[in-house]
C-alpha positions in Angstrom: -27.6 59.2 -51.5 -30.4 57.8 -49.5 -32.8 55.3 -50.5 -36.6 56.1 -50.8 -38.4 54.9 -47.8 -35.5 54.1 -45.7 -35.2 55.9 -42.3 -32.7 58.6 -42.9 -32.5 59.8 -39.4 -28.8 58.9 -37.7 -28.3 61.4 -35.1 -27.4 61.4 -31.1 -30.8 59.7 -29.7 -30.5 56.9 -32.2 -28.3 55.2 -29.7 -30.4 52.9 -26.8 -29.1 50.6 -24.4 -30.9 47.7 -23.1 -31.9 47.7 -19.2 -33.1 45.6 -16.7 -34.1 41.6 -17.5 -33.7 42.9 -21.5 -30.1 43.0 -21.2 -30.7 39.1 -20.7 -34.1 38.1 -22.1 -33.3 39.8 -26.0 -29.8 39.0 -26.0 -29.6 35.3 -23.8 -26.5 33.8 -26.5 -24.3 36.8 -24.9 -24.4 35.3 -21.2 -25.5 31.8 -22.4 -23.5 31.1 -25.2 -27.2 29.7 -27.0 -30.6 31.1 -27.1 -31.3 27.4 -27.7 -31.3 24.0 -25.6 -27.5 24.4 -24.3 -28.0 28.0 -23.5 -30.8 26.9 -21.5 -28.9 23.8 -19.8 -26.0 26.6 -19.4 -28.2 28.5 -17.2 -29.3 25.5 -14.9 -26.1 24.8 -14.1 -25.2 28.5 -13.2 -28.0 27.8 -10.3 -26.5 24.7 -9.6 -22.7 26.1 -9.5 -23.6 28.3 -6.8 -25.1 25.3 -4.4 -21.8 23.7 -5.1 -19.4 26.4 -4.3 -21.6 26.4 -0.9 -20.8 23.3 -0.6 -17.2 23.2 -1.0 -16.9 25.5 1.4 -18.1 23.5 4.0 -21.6 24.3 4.3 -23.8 21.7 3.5 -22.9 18.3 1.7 -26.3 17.1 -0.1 -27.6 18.8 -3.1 -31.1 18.4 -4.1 -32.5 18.8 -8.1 -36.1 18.6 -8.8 -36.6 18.1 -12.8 -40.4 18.2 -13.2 -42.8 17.3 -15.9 -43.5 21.2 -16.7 -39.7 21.6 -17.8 -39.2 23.3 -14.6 -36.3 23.2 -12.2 -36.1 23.4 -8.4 -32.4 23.0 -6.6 -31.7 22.7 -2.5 -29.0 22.9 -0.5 -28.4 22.9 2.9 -25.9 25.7 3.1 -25.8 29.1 5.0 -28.9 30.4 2.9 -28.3 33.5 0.6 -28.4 36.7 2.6 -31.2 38.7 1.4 -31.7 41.6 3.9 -30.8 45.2 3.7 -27.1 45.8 3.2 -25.6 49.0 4.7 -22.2 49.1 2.4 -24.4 48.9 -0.9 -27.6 51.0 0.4 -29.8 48.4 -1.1 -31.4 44.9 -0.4 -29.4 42.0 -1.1 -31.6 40.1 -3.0 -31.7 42.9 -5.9 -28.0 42.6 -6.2 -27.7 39.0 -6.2 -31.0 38.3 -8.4 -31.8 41.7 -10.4 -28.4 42.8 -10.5 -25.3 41.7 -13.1 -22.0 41.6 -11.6 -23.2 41.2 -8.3 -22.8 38.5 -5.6 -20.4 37.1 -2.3 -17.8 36.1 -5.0 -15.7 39.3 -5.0 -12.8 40.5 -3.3 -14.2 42.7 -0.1 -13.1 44.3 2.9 -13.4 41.4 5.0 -11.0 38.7 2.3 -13.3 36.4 -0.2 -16.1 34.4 0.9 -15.1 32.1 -1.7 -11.7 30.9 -2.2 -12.0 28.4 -5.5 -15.4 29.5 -6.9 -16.9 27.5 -9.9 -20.1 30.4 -9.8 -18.7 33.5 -12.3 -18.8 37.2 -12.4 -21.9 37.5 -10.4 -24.0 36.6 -13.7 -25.6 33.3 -12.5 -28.3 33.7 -10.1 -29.6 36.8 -11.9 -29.3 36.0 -15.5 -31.1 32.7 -14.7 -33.7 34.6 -12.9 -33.5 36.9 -15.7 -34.8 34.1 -18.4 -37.5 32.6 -16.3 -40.9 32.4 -17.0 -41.2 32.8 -12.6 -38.8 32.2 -10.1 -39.2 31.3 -6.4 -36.2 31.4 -3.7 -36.7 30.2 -0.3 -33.9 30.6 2.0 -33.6 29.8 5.2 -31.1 31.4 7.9 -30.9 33.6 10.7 -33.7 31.6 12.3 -36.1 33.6 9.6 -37.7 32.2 6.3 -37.0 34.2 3.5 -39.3 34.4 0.1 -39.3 35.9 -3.0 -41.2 35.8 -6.3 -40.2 36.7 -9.6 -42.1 36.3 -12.9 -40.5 37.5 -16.5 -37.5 39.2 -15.1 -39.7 41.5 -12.2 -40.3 40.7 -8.8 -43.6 40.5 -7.2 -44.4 41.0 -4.0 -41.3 41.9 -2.3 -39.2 40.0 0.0 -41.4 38.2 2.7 -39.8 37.3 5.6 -40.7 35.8 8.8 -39.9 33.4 12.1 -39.4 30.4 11.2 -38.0 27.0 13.1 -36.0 25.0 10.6 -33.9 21.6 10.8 -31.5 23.2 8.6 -30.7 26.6 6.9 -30.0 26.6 3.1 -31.8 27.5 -0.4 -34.0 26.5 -2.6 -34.7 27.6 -5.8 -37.5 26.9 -8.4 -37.6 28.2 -11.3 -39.4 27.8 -15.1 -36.6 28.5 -18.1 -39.0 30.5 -20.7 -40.0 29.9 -24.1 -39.7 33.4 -25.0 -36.3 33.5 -24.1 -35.1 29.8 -25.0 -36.1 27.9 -28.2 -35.8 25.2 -26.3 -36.6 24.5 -22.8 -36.7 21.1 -22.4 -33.7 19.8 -20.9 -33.0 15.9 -21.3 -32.3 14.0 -18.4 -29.3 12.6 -19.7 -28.2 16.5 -18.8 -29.5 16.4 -15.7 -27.8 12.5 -15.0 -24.1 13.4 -16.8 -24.1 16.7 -15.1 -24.5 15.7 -11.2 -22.5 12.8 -12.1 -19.1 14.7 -13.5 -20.0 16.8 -10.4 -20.4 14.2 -8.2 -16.6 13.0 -9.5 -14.7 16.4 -8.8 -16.1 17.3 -5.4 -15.4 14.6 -3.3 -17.6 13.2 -0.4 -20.6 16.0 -2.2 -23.6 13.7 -2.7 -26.4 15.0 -5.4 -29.7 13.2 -5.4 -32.0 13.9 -8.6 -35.8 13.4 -8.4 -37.2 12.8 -12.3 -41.0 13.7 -12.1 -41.0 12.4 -15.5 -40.1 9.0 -15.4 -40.5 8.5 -11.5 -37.1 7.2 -11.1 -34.5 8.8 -8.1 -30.5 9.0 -8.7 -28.3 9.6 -6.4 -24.2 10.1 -7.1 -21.7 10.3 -4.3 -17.4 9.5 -5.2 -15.8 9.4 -1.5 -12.8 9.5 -2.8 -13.5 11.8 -5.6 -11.3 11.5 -9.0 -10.1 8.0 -7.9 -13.2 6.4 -7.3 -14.1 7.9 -10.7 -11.1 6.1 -12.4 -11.9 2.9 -11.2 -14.9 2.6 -11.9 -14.4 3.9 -16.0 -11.7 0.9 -15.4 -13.8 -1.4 -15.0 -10.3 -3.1 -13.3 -9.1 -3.5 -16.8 -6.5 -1.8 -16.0 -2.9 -2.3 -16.7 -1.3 -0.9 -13.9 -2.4 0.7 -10.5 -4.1 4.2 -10.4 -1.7 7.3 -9.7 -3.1 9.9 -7.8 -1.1 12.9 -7.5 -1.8 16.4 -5.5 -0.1 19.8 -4.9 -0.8 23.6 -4.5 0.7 26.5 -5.6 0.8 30.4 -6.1 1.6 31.9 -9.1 0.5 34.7 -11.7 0.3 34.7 -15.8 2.1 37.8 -15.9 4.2 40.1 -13.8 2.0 42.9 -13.8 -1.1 40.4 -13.4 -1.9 39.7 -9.8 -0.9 36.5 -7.4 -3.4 33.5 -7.0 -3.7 30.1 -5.8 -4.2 26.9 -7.7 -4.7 23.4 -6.5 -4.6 20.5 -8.8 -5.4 16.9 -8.6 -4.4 14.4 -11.6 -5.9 10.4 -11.7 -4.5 8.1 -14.6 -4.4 4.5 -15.3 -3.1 3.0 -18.3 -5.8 0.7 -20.2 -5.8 -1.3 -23.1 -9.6 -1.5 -23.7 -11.2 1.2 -22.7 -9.5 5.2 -22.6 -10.8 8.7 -21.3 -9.3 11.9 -20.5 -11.8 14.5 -18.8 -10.5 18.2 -17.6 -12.2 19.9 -14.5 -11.3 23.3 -13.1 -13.6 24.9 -9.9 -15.7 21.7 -11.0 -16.5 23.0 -14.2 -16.4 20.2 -17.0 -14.2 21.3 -19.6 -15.1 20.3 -22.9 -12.6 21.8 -24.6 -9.8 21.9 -21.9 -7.4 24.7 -22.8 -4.7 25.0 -19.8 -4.8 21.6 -18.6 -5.3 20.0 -21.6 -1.8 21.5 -23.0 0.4 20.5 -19.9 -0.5 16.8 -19.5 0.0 16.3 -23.4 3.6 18.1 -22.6 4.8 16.5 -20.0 3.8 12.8 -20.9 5.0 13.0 -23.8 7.8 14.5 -22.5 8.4 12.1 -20.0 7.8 9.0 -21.8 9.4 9.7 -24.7 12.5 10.3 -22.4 12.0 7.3 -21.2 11.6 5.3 -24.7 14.9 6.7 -25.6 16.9 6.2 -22.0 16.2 2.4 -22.7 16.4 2.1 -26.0 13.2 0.7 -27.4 12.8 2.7 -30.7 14.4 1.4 -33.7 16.7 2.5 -35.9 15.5 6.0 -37.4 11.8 5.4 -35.6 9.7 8.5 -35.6 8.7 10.1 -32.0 5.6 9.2 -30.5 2.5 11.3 -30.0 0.2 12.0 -27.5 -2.4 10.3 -29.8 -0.3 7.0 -29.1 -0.7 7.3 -25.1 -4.0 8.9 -24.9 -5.4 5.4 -26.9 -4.5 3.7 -23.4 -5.0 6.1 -21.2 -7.8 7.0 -18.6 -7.1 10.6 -16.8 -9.1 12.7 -15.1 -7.5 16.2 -13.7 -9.1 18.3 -11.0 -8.0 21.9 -10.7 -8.7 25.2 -8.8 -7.8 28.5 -8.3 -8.8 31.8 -6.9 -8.2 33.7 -10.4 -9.4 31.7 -13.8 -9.8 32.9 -17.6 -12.3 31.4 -18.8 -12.1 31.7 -22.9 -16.2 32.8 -22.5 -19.0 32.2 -19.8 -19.7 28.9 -20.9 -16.8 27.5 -18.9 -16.2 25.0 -21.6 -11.9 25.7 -21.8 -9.2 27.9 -19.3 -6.6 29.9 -20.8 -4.2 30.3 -17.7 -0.9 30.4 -18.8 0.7 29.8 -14.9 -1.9 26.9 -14.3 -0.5 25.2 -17.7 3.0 26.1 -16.7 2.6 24.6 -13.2 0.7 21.5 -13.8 3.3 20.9 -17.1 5.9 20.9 -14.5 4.5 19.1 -11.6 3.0 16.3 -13.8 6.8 15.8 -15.3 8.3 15.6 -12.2 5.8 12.9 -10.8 6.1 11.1 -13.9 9.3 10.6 -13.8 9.2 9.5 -10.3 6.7 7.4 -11.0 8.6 5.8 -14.1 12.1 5.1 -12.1 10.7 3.8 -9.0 7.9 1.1 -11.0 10.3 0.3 -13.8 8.0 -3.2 -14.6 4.8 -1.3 -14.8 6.7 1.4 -16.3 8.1 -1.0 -19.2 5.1 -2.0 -19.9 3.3 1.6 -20.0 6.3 1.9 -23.2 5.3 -1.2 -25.0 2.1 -0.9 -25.5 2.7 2.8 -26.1 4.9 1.8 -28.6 2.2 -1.1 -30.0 -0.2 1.6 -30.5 2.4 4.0 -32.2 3.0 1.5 -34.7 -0.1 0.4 -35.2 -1.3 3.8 -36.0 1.2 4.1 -38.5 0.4 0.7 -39.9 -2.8 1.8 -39.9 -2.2 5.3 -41.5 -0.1 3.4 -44.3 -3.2 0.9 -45.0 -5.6 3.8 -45.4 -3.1 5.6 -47.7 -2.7 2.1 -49.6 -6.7 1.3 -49.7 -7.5 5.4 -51.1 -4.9 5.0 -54.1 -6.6 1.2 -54.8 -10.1 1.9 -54.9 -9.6 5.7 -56.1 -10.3 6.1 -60.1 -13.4 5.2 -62.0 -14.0 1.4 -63.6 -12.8 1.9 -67.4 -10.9 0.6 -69.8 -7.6 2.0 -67.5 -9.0 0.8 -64.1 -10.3 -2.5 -65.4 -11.6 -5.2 -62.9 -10.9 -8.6 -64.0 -14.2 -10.9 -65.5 -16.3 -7.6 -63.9 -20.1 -7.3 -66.9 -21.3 -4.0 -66.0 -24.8 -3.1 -67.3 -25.9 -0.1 -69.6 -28.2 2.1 -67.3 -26.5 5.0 -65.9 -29.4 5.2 -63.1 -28.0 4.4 -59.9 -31.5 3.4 -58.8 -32.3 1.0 -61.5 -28.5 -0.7 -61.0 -27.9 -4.1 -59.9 -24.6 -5.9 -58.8 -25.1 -9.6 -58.7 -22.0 -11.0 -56.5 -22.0 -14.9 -58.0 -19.9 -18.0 -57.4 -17.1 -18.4 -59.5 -16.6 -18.4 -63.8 -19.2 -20.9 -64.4 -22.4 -19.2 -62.6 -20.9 -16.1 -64.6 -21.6 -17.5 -67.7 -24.8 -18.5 -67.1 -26.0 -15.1 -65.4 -24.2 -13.8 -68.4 -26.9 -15.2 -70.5 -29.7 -14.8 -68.6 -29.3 -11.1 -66.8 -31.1 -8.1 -68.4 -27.8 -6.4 -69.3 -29.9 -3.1 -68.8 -29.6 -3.0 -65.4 -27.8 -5.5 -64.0 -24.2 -6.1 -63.7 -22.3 -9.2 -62.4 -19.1 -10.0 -60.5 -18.0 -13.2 -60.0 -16.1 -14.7 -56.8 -13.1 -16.8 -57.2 -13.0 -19.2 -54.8 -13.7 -19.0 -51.1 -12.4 -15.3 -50.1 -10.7 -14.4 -46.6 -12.6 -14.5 -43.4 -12.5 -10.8 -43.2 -13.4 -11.1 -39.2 -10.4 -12.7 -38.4 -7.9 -11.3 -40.7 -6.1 -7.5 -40.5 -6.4 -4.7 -42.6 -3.3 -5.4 -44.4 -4.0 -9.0 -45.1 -7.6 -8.1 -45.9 -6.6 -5.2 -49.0 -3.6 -8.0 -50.2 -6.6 -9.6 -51.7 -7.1 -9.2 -54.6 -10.6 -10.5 -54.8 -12.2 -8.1 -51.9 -10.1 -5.1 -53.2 -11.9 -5.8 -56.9 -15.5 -6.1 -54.9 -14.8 -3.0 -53.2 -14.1 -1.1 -56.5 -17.2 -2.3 -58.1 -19.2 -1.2 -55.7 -17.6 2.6 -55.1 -18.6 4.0 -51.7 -15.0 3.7 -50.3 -14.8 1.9 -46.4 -15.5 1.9 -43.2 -12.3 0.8 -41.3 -11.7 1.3 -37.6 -8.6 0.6 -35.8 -8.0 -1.0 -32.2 -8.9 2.0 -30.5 -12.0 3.3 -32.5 -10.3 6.1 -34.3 -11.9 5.6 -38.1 -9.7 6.1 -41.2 -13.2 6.6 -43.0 -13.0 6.7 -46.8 -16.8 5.5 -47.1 -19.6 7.7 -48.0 -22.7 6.1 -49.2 -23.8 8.8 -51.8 -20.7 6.8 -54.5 -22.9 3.7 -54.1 -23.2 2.6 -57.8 -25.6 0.3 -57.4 -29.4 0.0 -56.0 -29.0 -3.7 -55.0 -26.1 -6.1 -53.9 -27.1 -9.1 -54.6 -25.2 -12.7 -53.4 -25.8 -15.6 -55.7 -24.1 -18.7 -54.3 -25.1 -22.5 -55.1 -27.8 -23.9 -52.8 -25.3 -26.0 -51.1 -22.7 -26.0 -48.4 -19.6 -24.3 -50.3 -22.0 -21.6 -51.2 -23.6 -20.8 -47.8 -19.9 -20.7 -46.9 -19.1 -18.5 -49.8 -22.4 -16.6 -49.0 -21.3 -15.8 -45.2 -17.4 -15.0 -45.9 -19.0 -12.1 -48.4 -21.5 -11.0 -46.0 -18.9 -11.2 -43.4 -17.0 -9.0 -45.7 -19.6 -6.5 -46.1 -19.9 -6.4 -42.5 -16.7 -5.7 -41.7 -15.9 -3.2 -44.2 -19.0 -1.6 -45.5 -21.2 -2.4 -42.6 -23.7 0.6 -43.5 -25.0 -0.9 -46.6 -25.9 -4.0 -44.6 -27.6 -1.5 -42.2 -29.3 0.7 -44.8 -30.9 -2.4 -46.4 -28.7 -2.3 -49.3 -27.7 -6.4 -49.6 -29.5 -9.2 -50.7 -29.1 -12.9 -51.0 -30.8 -14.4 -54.2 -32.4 -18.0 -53.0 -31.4 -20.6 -55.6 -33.9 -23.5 -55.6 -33.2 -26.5 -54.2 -35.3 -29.0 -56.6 -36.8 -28.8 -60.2 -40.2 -30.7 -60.5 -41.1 -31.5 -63.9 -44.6 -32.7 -64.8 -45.7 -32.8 -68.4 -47.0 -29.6 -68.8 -45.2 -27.4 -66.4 -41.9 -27.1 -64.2 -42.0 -26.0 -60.6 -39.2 -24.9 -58.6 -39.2 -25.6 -54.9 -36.7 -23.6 -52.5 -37.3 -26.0 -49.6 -38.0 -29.2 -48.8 -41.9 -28.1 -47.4 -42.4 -26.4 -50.6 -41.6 -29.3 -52.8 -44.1 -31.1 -50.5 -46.4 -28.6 -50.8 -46.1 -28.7 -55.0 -45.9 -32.5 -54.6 -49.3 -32.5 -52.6 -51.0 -30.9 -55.5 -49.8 -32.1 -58.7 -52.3 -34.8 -60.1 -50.6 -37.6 -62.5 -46.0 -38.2 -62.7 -43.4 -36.0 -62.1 -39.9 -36.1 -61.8 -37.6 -34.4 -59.0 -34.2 -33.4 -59.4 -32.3 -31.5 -56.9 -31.2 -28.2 -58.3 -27.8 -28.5 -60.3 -24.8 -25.8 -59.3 -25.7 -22.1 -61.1 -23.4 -22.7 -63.8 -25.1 -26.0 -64.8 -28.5 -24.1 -65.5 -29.5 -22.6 -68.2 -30.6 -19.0 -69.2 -34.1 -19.5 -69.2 -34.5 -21.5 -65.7 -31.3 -18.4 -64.3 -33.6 -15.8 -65.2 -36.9 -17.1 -63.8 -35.6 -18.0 -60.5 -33.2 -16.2 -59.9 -32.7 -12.4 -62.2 -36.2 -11.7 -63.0 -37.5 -9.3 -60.4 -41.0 -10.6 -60.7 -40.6 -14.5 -60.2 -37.4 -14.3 -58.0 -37.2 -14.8 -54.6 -34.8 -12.2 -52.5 -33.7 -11.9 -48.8 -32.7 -8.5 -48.0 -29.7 -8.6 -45.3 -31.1 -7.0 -42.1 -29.6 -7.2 -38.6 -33.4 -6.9 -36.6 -30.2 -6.3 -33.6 -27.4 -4.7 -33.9 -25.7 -5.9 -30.7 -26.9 -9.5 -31.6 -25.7 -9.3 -35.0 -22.2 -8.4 -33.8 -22.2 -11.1 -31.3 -23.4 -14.0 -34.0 -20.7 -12.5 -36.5 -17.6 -12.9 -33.4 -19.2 -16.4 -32.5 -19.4 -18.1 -35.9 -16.6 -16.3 -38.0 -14.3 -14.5 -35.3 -11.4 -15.0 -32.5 -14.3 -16.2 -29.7 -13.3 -19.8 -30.2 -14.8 -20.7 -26.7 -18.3 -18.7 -27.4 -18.3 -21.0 -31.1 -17.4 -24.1 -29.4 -20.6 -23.4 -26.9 -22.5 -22.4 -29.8 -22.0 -25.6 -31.4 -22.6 -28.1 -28.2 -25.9 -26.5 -27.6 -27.4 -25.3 -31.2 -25.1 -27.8 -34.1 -27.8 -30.6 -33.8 -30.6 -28.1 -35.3 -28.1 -28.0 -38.5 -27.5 -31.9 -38.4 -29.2 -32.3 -41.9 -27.2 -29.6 -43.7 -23.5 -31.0 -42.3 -22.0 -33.0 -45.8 -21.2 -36.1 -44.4 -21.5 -39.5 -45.5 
């Protein structure tokens, strides 16, 4: 039965379809992919694509891209200009086909072969979807020895196509054009879009050169790769590089079925091998693909094919050793393929990933036969692609085994079956209220003991100084069991990252149980020591508490001043002048005892009680800087510390306990 007030009618005229610039402007996610910023960067690059595929061809070899303050875009090129004029074969002007009509273009098969052999441009969508989603439009071509103009706004042209004589240095295109809002959420494009774009471009057409004028920030780029895909490598090298760069090429024909027809593909491969830095980036007719597909699946077949073939011809595993993964080569490897052909499946319009199945099949096999070329004839650079293969193999399993180890340790709550040794936890259940003071050793626990509010806060002490967690490995590090009892306490997992920046991540800041970390070390040199090997901890393990203002150090005083009515506390030597300066009548001084020597009253005031103590919140005001203090004072840059100390240790002079 029908609801009341519901349109009951079904029948025969129900059914629309949409015509014209609708079939882009009310549905842009179809050709797209987005009706937001990507779809909108998507259809950039479908004007763009068609410049290049000019290009390739031989006409023209700079492209221009205008990216003004408005949000709109203007791309030239100096290629053979898009014919506009009448054509006989279709009965209509070209410019409806190519910018008011779908599936239209120079990119299909006709009578006289294809204009366009390796084509990155698609379908005939580009030129007229984009036109389709703009706010205006203007084309200017120039061939023929006549100008060509044309005006769109919303989808509809205006005006015609106006055409006259015109004497011109050059024939070509330019198109400018406003993405609009109605269409788009979003229209404006980053430049970072506009900079990584003509860049990757730049890479996989060799010789091209794209200059980009930024109205916005006034600046001018300009990317050219002579050699193409081995420039590119080099330069992501940074000559770090632990053997030379391998550039192979080949064509072939082929089809992905029998009853599918014949085309061409041409492939270009780049690799180095790398210990610091690794990339692998997938191009097919120029298009960046994100998410691979075809190529992706033959060069993870084929080197691990060969080089696990390799492993085992010279007998480097051990005993029972499991086989490696791509995973374990791809952590020291930099590749970049290049690929065409005349027929490509695209998984969608985007371009983001191919689905060939003869392109996977014949890259799979021309990449193993190469590579085991390249293997037997450089057997030194070739033994030493397989170790450090095999250094990363086991390190990932090390690593997989440490992650595994840490979950079971720091996984369960803290009760009576999970107990951490000499670890006071306070009553409150309120995560915000909930302090965790980190002291020095049995003695200051006993005093904070007595002197903490045991409503809210909790205390763990430290035994001793811990590990220099900077220095030390992961498996060292969770041996302790100091850090591993400090880790408990405090609940929010860690933050470990191997060699290669792949995280084993078991931290999540929402199982914090505590509002503050507090570090409570003696006012002397043991306990700055002990204070910087915990905050070193912290920062290697749970750096994100440091960063999210979480940590704090507790300042112990450094003198008592007694005067017959009062005590003062000073924390530095120019505030125990200061007090000094305004006490009338005696005093005594007495540098401040170790925490476990004070008593309750005195712990409290200076140091618990959250209205007379004195905190430093842990805050690195730079990250990069902060990193680069931590490596100098605490890790392996022994030459950086010994600088360090030559030009800065006489500021600490006072501080060094030497008699």
């Amino acid at each position: 039965m029908s609801k009341q007030g519901k349109n009951k009618y079904y029948g025969n005229d129900s059914i629309t379809s949409l015509k014209g610039a609708d079939r882009v402007r009310l549905r842009p996610s179809v050709i797209f992919g987005s009706d937001g910023i990507e779809g909108c960067q998507h259809s950039v690059f479908e004007i763009l694509s068609n410049s290049i595929d000019e290009a390739r061809e031989g006409f023209g070899n700079v492209i221009e891209v205008s990216r003004f303050k408005d949000n709109s875009v203007m791309v030239k090129d100096y290629g053979r200009g898009i014919p506009l004029d009448y054509n006989e074969k279709e009965g209509r002007y070209n410019w409806e086909l190519v910018f008011c009509e779908l599936y239209a273009g120079g990119k299909y098969k006709n009578n006289s072969g294809e204009n366009y052999e390796f084509s990155l441009g698609l379908n005939g969508l580009g030129s007229c979807a984009t036109q389709y989603s703009s706010e205006y439009m203007d084309v200017t071509v120039f061939r023929d020895g006549y100008k060509y103009e044309l005006h769109f706004e919303k989808g509809e042209n205006i005006g015609g196509l106006i055409k006259q004589k015109e004497d011109y240095e050059s024939t070509g295109t330019i198109i400018k054009w406003k993405p609009d809002l109605e269409v788009f959420t979003d229209i404006n494009i980053p430049l970072e879009y506009y900079t990584n774009t003509l860049k990757k471009q730049a890479v996989v057409n060799a010789g091209l050169k794209f200059i980009l004028y930024d109205e916005e920030s006034g600046q001018t780029f300009e990317y050219c790769y002579e050699n193409g895909i081995v420039d590119y490598v080099k330069e992501v090298s940074q000559d770090k590089a632990f053997t030379g760069i391998q550039f192979y090429e080949t064509s072939t024909k082929g089809r992905d079925r029998e009853d599918k027809p014949e085309y061409k593909v041409k492939m270009q491969i780049a690799f180095c091998f790398c210990n610091e830095i690794n990339l692998i980036e997938y191009y097919h007719n120029s298009s960046f693909l994100e998410y691979g597909g075809a190529p992706d699946k033959a060069v993870k077949n084929a080197f691990v094919y060969e080089i696990d073939k390799c492993i085992r011809a010279r007998g480097k595993y051990n005993k029972d050793e499991a086989k490696i993964t791509f995973q374990d080569i791809q952590d020291s490897l930099i590749l970049v393929s290049n690929s065409f052909s005349t027929i490509t499946s695209y998984e969608n319009q985007t371009k983001k990933s191919i689905t060939n199945k003869f392109i996977q099949e014949a890259m799979t096999e021309f990449l193993k036969q190469q590579l085991e070329v390249y293997f037997i004839e450089n057997k030194i650079e070739s033994d030493r692609i397989i170790e450090q293969i095999l250094v990363n193999k086991r390190s990932r399993e090390t690593a997989e085994r440490t992650r595994i180890n840490i979950k079971k340790k720091l996984s369960g709550n803290i009760d009576m079956s999970n107990r951490v040794k000499k670890f006071v936890d306070c009553r409150t259940k309120d995560v915000n209220r909930r302090e965790i003071y980190i002291v020095e050793g049995d003695s200051a626990l006993g005093s904070c003991k007595l002197a903490r509010d045991a409503e809210f806060q909790a205390i763990i002490p430290v035994r001793g100084k811990i590990l220099n967690c900077l220095k030390a490995d992961y498996e060292s590090i969770f041996k302790s069991e100091i850090i591993v009892d400090l880790l408990k306490v405090l609940g929010c997992g860690v933050e470990i990252k191997t060699k290669h920046n792949k995280e084993f991540n078991t931290f999540d800041i929402n199982n914090l149980r505590w509002s503050k970390i507090i570090i409570c070390t003696d006012a002397d040199v043991d306990g700055f020591q002990i204070r910087t090997l915990i905050l070193a901890m912290l920062y290697r393990l749970v750096p994100t508490l440091i960063y999210e203002g979480k940590v704090f150090i507790a300042e112990s005083p450094l003198f008592e001043i007694t005067t017959k009515d009062k005590t003062y506390f000073a924390y530095s030597d120019r505030e125990k002048n200061e007090i000094i300066a305004k006490i009338k009548g005696k005093y005594t001084i007495q540098r401040s005892k170790g925490l476990g020597e004070n008593d309750p009253e005195m712990m409290w005031q200076t140091t618990m009680n959250p209205e007379t103590r004195k905190l430093i919140k842990v805050m690195p005001d730079d990250i990069e800087n902060t990193e680069k203090m931590f490596d100098i004072l605490l890790g392996d840059n022994l030459p950086g510390r010994k600088s360090f100390i030559e030009e800065n240790g006489y500021r600490y002079l006072d501080m060094v306990d030497v008699y």
